[in-house]
C-alpha positions as CSV (number, residue, x, y, z in Angstrom):
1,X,2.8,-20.6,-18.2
2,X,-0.7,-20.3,-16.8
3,X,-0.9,-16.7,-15.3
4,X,-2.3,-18.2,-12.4
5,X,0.8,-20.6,-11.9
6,X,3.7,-19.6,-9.4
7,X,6.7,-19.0,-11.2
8,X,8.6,-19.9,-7.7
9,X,9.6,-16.7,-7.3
10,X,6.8,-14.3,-5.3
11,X,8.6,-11.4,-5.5
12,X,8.1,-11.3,-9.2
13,X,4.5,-11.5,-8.7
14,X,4.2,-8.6,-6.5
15,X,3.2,-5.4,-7.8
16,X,4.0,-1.7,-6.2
17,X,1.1,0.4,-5.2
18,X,1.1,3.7,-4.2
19,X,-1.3,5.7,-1.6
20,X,-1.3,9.1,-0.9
21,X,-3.0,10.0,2.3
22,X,-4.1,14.1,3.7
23,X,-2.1,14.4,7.0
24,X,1.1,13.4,9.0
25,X,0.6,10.1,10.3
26,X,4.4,9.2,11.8
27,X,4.6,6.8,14.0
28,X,0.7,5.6,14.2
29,X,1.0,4.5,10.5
30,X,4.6,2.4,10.7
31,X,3.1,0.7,13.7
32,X,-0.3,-0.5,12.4
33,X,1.5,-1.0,8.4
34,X,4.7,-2.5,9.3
35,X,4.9,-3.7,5.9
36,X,4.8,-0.4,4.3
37,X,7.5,2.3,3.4
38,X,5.9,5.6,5.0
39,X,7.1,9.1,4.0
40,X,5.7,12.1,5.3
41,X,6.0,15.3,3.1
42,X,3.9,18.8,2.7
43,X,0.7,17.8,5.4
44,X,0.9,14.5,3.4
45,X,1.6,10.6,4.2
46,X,2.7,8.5,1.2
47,X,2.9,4.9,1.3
48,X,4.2,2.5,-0.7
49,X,3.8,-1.3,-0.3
50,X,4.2,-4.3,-2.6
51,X,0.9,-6.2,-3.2
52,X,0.2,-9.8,-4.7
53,X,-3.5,-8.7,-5.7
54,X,-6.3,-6.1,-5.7
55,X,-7.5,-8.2,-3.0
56,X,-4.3,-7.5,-1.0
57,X,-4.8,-3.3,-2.2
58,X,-8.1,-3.1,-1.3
59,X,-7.7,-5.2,2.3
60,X,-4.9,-2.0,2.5
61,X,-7.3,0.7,1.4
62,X,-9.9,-0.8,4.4
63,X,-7.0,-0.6,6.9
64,X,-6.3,3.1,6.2
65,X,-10.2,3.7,5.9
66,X,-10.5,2.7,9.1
67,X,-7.6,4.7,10.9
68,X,-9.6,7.4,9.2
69,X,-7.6,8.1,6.2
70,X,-8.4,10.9,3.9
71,X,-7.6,9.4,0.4
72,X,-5.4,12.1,-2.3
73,X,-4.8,9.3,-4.7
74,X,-4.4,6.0,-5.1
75,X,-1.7,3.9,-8.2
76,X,-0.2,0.5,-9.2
77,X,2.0,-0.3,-11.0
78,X,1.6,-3.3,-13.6
């Protein structure tokens, strides 16, 4: 199969990336990211959220970016 074919099943396509953000963000974050897991641990937020893309990371990255997000790091997992 084509890897630009749907194999009928998106979950399969999506991918698990991980962001790591300086600060406590709470509440703020789960309302602007609803589609997100948040944690909040040690003056850090962590967020995890299944992406189809890099297009779909990076529109993710520009979302924290502009709720002023201090980036620590930034994975995805193939």
């Amino acid at each position: 199969m084509d890897r630009h074919q749907s194999s009928g099943n998106p979950s399969a396509q999506r991918r698990t990336g991980r962001i790591v953000v300086h600060g406590e963000f709470g509440p703020l974050l789960s309302a602007a990211l609803p589609e997100c897991e948040i944690a909040v641990a040690w003056g850090k937020t962590h967020i995890t959220a299944k992406v189809r893309d890099d297009a779909e990371l990076f529109g993710l990255l520009g979302r924290l970016r502009d709720l002023g997000a201090a980036f620590v790091s930034v994975s995805i997992e193939p």
